[in-house]
C-alpha positions, -999 to 999 in steps of 0.1 A, spaced: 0 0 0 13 34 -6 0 70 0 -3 95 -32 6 132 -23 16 164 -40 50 176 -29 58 217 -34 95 218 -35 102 253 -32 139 249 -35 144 215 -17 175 196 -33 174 165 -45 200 143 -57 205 122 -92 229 97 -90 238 82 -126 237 93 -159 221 85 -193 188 90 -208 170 81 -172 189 102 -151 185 129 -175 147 126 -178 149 126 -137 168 158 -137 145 173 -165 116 166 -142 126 175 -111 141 205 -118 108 220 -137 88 206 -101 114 234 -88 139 212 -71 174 223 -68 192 193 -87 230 182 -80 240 153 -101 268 127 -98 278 95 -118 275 62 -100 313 58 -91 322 91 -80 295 93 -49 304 102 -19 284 105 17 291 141 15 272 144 -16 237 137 6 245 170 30 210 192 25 194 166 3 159 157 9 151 135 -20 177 111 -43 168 93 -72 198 64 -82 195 56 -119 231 44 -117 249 9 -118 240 -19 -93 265 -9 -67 264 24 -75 226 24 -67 223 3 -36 254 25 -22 227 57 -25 200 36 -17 222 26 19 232 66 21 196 81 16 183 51 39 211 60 69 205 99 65 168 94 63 164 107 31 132 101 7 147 73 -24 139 56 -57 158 32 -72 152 26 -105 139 -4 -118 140 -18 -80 106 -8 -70 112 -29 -29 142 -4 -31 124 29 -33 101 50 -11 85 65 -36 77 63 -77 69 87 -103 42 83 -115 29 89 -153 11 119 -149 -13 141 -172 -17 177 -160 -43 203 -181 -42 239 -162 -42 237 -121 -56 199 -124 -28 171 -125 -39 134 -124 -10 109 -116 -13 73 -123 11 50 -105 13 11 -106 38 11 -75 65 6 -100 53 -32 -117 44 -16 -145 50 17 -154 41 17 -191 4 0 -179 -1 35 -159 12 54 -187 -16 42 -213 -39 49 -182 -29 86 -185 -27 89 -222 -66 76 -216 -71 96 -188 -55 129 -210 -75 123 -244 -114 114 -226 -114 128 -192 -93 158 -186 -98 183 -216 -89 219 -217 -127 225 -210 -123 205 -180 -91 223 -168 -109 256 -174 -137 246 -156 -116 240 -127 -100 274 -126 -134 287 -125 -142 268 -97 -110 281 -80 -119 318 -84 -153 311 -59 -133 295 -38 -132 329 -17 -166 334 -17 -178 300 -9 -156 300 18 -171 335 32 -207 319 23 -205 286 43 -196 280 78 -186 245 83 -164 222 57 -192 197 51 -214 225 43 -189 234 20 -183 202 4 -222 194 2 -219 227 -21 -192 219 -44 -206 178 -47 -237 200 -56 -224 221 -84 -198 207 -103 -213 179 -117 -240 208 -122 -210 223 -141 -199 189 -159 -233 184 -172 -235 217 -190 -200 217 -205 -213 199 -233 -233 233 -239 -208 261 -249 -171 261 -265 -166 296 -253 -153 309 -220 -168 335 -219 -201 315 -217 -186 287 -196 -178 311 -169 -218 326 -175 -228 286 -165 -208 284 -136 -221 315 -120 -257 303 -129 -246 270 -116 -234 284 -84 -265 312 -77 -291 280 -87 -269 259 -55 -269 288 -30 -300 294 -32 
C-alpha cells in the first residue's frame, strides 16, 4: 500500500545519481517541479554528496545504486531506485496535468508503461482543456464560498452539488466567456 501526495518543492535539493537517458529525464523533471538538482555519476558518490538533500533518485549501476539507496536510507532521506521498485520510497508516476488539475497514475512501480496508457486515456477522454478551465473557474469562488459557508461539510455538500451541475452543461458552450456565465448560474441555482 502506498499514500499518493503532491509535494511543493520550493527549492528542496534532490539528488541524481547516474547518468544517461534516465537520469537525465529525472533531472529534466525534477528540476521543472522546482527542485534544486545536484547530479553525480554512480562511481564518483560520496556520503558528503547527501548533506541538505531531501530527495535522491539512483539511476546508476548496481552498486552504485544500492550504495545511494544505503546513504539516503542511513541519513533518512526520501529514495527511488530505478527499476527496484522494494528499493524505493516513492515512484513517479505517469502523470497528465491540463491547467491547475494534474492526475498521476502510479502502478507502485510493476508496471510503469500500464499506468502510462492509463494517463494517455485519462488525458485524451477525461481531462480536456474545458475540463481544466472549468476547474480554474471553480477556484476563483473559492473565496466566496468559503465567506458563504460556515462549516467544511457544508462546503463540500456545495461543491458535490455544483460541479457535476457544471460537468453536465459543458457539453453546452465552446466559449469561456459562456462557460464562466454557466458556472455563476450553476453556483446562484446551488446557493440558493
Amino acid at each position: 500500500m502506498s499514500l499518493s501526495i503532491v509535494l511543493q518543492p520550493r527549492g528542496r535539493r534532490a539528488l541524481i545519481v547516474g547518468t544517461g537517458p534516465m537520469a537525465d529525464s529525472k533531472i529534466e523533471l525534477l528540476q521543472k517541479a522546482g527542485y534544486c538538482v545536484s547530479h553525480v555519476a554512480g562511481p564518483e558518490l560520496k556520503e558528503d554528496d547527501f548533506k541538505g538533500i531531501s530527495l535522491v533518485v539512483a539511476a546508476a549501476d548496481v552498486n552504485s545504486n544500492r550504495k545511494a539507496h544505503q546513504y539516503a536510507k542511513q541519513k533518512g532521506i526520501l529514495v527511488n531506485v530505478a527499476d527496484v521498485p522494494s528499493d524505493c520510497d516513492f515512484f513517479f508516476p505517469a502523470k497528465v496535468t491540463r491547467g491547475p488539475v494534474e492526475v498521476a497514475v502510479s502502478s507502485s512501480g510493476t508496471s510503469p508503461v500500464l499506468a502510462q496508457w492509463i494517463r494517455d486515456r485519462i488525458g485524451q477522454e477525461i481531462l480536456t482543456d474545458k475540463v481544466a478551465h472549468l476547474a480554474t473557474l471553480l477556484g476563483a469562488l473559492r473565496p466566496q464560498v468559503q465567506r458563504r459557508f460556515d462549516t467544511f461539510e457544508e462546503r463540500r455538500a456545495f461543491w458535490r452539488h455544483l460541479v457535476p451541475k457544471c460537468l453536465s452543461r459543458l457539453k453546452e458552450t465552446s466559449q469561456a466567456e459562456d462557460m464562466a456565465r454557466l458556472v455563476r448560474q450553476a453556483a446562484s441555482e446551488v446557493m440558493s
